[in-house]
N, C-alpha and C positions, 0 to 999 in steps of 0.2 A: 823707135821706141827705146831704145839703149840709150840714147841721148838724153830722155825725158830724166826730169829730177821727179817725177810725181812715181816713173816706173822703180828707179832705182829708192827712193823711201820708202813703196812698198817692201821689196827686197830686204832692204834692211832691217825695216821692223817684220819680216816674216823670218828672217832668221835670228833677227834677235828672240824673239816668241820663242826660236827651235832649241836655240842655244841656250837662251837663262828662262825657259818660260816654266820649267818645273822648278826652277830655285824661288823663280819669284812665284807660281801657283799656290805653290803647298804654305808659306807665310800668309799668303791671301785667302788661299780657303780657310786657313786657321781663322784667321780674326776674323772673318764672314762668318766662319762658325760660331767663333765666341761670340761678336755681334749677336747672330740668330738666336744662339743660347739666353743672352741677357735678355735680348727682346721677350723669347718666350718665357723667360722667368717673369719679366718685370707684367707680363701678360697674364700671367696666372697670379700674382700676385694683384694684379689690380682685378680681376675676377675674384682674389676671395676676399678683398677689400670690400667690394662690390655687394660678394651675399651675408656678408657680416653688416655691412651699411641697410643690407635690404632686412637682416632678420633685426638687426635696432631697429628700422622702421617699425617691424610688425609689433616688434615690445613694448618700444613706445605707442602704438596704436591700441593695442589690450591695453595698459597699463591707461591711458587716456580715457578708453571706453569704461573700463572698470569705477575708473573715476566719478567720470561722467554718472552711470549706475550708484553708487555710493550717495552722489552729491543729491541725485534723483528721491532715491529713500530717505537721506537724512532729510532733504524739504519735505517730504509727503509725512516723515513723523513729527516734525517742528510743526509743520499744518496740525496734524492730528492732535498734538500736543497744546498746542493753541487752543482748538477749539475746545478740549476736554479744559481746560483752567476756565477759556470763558462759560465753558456749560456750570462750572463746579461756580465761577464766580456770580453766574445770574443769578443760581441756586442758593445760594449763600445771602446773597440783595434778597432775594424774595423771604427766604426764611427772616431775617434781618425786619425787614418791612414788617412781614405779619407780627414778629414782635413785638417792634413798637407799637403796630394798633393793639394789639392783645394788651400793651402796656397802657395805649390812650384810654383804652375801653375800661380796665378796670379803673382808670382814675377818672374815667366819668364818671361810673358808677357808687366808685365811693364818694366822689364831688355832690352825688344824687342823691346817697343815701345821708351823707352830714346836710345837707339843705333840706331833707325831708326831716331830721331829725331837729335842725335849728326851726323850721316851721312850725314843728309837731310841740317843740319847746317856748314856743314864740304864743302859739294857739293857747296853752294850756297857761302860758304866764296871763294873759291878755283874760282868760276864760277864769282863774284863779281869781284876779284884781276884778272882775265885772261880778264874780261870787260873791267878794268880799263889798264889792259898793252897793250892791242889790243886798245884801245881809243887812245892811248896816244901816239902810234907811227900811229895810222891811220890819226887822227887829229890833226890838229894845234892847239897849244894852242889859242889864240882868239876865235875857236870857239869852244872849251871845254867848255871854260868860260861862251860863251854866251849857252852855254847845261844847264852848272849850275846855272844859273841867271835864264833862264825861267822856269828849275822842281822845283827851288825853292821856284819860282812866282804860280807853279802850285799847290805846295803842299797844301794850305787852301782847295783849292778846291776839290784837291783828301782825303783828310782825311774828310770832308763834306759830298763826296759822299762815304765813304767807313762807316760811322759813323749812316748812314741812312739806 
């Protein structure tokens, strides 16, 4: 066994260990430490990376939903709104309508009442000149004349009494 090179390397590195093993420990636990340190830093930093990424979620998420709400009401009042213009607009065509018949109707009516009038003037020209033909072969001219001499005498009187 004294011969073996595998016995005498342990040897060596067991006294090497004895001899510099706290010169080189205490440098290695250091930077293990500092290691472990940064880790656990860089650990809790990514943990409040983490619930700040999680509470942006949640704000984004309200802020989304809110939205979403918002966008819900403003359609259901453009609906509401819509319909109240087209109710105001039917409203408005029908009143519209009725006027213009309200406006056909009176211009029938005055259309009915100047035709009853051009008739009524048509009757009494037609009834006038059949007076006048029927006169004129029934009576003698003298006493046409004396017809027209006395309604003419009459007329002050009848426009007197018709003016009262």
């Amino acid at each position: 066994m004294l011969h073996e090179p595998r016995f005498w390397t342990a040897v060596a590195f067991f006294l090497f260990f004895v001899l510099f093993g706290r010169k080189i420990w205490a440098p290695l636990a250091t930077a293990l430490d500092v290691r472990a340190e940064r880790i656990r830093a860089d650990l809790d930093e990514a943990a409040r990376l983490r619930r700040e990424a999680e509470q942006m979620l949640e704000d984004a998420t309200r802020e989304r939903e809110t939205a979403l709400a918002e966008a819900r009401a403003l359609v259901e009042h453009s609906l509401a709104e819509a319909s109240r213009i087209a109710e105001d607009a039917r409203r408005e065509a029908e009143a519209v309508a009725a006027r213009r018949e309200q406006m056909a109707r009176d211009r029938i009516a005055a259309s009915e009442r100047s035709a009853v009038r051009e008739v009524r003037q048509v009757a009494i020209d037609v009834a006038v000149q059949a007076t006048r033909d029927a006169l004129a072969l029934a009576l003698p001219a003298e006493t046409g004349q004396q017809i027209v001499d006395r309604s003419i005498a009459d007329l002050p009187a009848a426009l007197s009494h018709r003016a009262a």
